[in-house]
C-alpha positions, 0 to 999 in steps of 0.5 A: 546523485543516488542510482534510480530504478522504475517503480509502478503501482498498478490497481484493477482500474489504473497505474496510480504511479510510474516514475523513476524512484531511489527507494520503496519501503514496504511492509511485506508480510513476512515483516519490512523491506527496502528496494534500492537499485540493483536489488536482487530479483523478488516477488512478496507480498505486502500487507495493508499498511503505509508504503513509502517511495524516494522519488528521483528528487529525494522528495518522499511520497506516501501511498495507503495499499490494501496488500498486493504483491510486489515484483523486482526485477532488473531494476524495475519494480512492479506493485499491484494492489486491489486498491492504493490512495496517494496521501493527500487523496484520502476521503477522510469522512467516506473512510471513516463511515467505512470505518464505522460500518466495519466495526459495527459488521465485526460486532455482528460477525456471525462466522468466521468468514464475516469476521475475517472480511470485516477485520480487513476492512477496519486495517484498511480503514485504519490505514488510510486514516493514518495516511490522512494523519501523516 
């Protein structure tokens, strides 16, 4: 049996998840990164994307994060997040109104903040229609 470590996904609100894990799989935003056990001490920051985690069962489990940062240490993995949804979780028409919402602010973007604000509302959009997708 492949070597475990802890793995948590901490939001403002909830640990969205805590177990035992082989692996995560992320997309930092320097480009993508795997942790195994033993890994070496890190802290990164992640993009707005798909996350996967091998639990201890070697089923697979997907999340859709908004960011974050993730710390390794010591065999134990901590990812915080404004905002995660485990696949299976996703309110596809409420995201797809946000969707359509963000489209429509980054038409009317008037500076360069409003633009930047309403594209990372259409990544994360984005994101979590893809989870729902998978």
């Amino acid at each position: 049996m492949a070597k475990t470590f802890k793995f948590e996904i901490v939001t403002p609100e909830k640990v969205v998840y805590s177990d035992s894990v082989i692996c995560v799989s992320a997309d930092g935003t320097e480009g993508g990164l795997g942790v195994l056990a033993d890994h070496a001490p890190l802290i990164t920051e992640l993009q707005t994307s798909i996350l996967t985690v091998t639990d201890a069962h070697n089923k697979k489990v997907l999340f859709a994060l908004d960011g974050g940062f993730m710390e390794v240490v010591a065999n134990n993995v901590v990812l915080l997040t404004d905002k995660c949804v485990m696949e299976g979780e996703v309110d596809v028409e409420k995201v797809r109104s946000e969707k359509d919402t963000a489209e429509k602010a980054l038409q009317k973007a008037g500076n360069i903040g409003e633009k930047e604000k309403a594209q990372a509302a259409l990544k994360r959009a984005d994101t979590w229609l893809k989870l729902a997708n998978k």
